[in-house]
N, C-alpha and C positions, 0 to 999 in steps of 0.2 A: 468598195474595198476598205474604206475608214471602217464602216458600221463592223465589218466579218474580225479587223484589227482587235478592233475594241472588244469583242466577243471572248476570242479568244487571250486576251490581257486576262480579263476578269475571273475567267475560268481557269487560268493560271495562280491566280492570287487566289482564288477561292482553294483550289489543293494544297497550297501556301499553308494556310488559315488552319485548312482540314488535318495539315501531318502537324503544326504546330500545336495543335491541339489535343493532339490524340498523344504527343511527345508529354508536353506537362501532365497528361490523366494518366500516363506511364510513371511519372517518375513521383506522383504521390500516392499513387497505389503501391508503389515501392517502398515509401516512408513508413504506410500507415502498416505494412504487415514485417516489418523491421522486428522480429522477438529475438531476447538475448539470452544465449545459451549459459547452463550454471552448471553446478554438482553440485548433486546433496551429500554433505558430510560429518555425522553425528547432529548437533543440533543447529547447525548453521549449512546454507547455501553461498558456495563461494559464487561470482561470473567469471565471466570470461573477462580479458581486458580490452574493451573497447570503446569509442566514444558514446555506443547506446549505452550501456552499462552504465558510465559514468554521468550519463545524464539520468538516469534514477535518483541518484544520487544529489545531484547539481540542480535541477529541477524541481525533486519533490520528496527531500530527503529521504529517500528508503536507501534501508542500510546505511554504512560505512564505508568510506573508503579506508584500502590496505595499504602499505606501503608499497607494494608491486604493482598499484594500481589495477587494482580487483576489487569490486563489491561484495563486501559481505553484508547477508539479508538473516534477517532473522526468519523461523518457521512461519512466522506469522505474515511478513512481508511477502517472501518465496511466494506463498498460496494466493494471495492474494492478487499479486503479478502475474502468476498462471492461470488465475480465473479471467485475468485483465485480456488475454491473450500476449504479452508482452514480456512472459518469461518462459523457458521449454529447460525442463529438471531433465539432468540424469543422473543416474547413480553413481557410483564411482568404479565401476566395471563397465561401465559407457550405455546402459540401458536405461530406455527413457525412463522417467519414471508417471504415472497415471494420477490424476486428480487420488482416486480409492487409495492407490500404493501412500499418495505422500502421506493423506492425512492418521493411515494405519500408520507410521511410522512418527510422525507428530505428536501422536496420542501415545506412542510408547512413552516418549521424551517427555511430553506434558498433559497428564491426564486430563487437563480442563481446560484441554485447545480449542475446542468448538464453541466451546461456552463465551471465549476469549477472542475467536476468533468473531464472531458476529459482531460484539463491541468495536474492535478491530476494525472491522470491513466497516459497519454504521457509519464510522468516524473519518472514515477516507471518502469515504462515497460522499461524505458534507463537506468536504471539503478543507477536513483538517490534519494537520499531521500530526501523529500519535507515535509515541514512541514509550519503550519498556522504564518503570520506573525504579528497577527494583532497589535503589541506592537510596533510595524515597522511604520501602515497606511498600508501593503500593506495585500494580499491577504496569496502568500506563501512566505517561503525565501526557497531556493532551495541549495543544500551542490553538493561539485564536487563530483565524484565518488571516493567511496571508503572510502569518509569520512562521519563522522558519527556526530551529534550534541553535542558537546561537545569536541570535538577533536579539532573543528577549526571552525570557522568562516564559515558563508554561502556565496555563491559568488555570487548570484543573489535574487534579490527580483522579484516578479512576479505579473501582473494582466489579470486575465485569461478577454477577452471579446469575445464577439457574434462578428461574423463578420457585422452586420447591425448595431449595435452599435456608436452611435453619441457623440463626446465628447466636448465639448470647449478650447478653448483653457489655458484655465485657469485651468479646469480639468486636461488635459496633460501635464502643468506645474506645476499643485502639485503632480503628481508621481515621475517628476524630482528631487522636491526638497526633496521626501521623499527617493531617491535609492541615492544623493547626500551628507544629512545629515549623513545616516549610512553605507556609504564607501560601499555601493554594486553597483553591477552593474544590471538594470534596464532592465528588459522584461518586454514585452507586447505579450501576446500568444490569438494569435484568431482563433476562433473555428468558422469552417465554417457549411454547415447544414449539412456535413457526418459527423460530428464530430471530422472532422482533425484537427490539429491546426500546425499553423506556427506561428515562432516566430520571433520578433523586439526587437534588443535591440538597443535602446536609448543611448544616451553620451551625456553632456554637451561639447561645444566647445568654446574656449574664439577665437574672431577676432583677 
């Protein structure tokens, strides 16, 4: 009678175990397909207000917080969130919108999105947060790892180009003076037709 006891304990505890388990691979399956809904609105995506939303934010600065407590994303963040699986557009008549729809509507707005976005994407997928410079002249200003805007200081300014891309000389030298005046240090990231990019950084040198 002990040994059947004891049989039946274990085979109790072990179902235990079994719905305990199968409970937590519920509720992180739940976490990891968490996407947060937006509208796209001229050249910004507003979200929804919610705690995922604000942890884009809080987490890994993309976008801005509103005062009503909504993220705004830039075109170049949006994309980038919905290639992540972690953001779902729709328009402002409430229809999804498509990888193809955003980036035709992108490209209205900014004809040298793609070129912009690869720099973009490169830059997040290493792990650093990029964000628009244009108060600068340049494109992005770019933070080291780990740091976050606001903490400190960015350490590169950036212009993303096509690799076919022609510039003058006088062009080239007003990126200098704009990575010179505000104590950054100056990329130049070109994006070849896979969409790779390698990057140059530039330096002033006195003879």
């Amino acid at each position: 009678m002990a040994k059947t006891k004891t049989k039946k304990t274990k085979k109790s505890s072990g179902k235990a175990a079994k719905s305990e388990s199968s409970s937590e691979d519920k509720t992180s399956a739940k976490k990891a397909k968490v996407v947060v809904k937006a509208i796209l609105g001229g050249e910004r995506v507003i979200t929804e207000i919610s705690d995922d939303a604000r942890e884009l934010y809080n987490q890994s600065r993309f976008g801005s917080l509103t005062e009503t407590g909504k993220v705004e994303l830039s075109l170049l963040e949006a994309y980038y969130l919905m290639e992540k699986g972690k953001l779902e557009v729709k328009s402002e008549a409430g229809r999804k919108v498509s990888f193809e729809q955003f980036v035709k509507k992108a490209r209205k707005t900014e004809p040298n999105f793609w070129i912009r976005y690869c720099v973009f994407k490169d830059f997040r997928n290493r792990g650093y947060v990029i964000k628009t410079a244009l108060k600068f002249g340049a494109d992005f200003r770019v933070y080291d790892r780990g740091v976050k805007p606001g903490e400190d200081h960015a350490r590169w300014i950036v212009f993303p180009v096509h690799e076919a891309s022609v510039f003058t000389w006088h062009e080239f030298s007003s990126k200098n003076r704009v990575a010179h005046s505000t104590k950054k240090r100056l990329l130049i990231g070109v994006v070849d037709e896979e969409n790779d990019v390698t990057y140059y950084e530039i330096k002033w040198t006195r003879p």
